[in-house]
N, C-alpha and C positions, 0 to 999 in steps of 0.2 A: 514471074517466078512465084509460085506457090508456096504456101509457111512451111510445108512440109517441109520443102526442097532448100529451100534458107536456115530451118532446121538442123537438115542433116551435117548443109555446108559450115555451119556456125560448132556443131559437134566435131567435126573432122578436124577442123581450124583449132578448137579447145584442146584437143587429144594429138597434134602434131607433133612435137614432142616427143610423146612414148612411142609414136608410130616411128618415127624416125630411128631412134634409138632400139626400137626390137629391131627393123631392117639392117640394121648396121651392124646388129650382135656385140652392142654395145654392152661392159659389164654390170651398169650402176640402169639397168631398163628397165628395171622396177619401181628405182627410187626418182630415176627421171619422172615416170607416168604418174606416181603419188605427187610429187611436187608440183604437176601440171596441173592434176585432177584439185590440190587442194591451194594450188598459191596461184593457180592459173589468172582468178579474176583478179587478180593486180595489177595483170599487164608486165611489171616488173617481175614476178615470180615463175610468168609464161616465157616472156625474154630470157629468164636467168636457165627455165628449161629446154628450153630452145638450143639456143648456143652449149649448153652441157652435152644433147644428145650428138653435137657435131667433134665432139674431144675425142682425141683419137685411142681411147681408152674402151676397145674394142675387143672382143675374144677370135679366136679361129675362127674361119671362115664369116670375115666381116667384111662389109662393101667397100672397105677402104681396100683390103688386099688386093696383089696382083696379081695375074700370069694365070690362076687357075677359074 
């Protein structure tokens, strides 16, 4: 595996979180992605954003809805 390539995977993994929480049209996906981007290296601030983006605290048309 190439630095690049551990790079990008290590960026993607830091920013999961906010990725999560825009797909899900989650309301708080801004403050989720700050919280990742700045408490992320804690580990404890990554976990706390983590489980945040999974709340069901989501606007119209979020990937939790049904049927449409």
């Amino acid at each position: 595996m190439t630095s690049n390539t551990l790079l990008i995977i290590m960026t993607l993994t830091y920013i999961l979180p906010y990725l999560i929480a825009w797909h899900r049209n989650h309301n708080s996906k801004h403050a989720i992605g700050v919280t990742a981007l700045l408490l992320g290296w804690t580990m404890v601030g990554w976990l706390f954003a983590f489980i945040w983006a999974f709340t069901g605290n989501v606007g119209v048309g979020g990937s939790t809805q049904s049927g449409k």
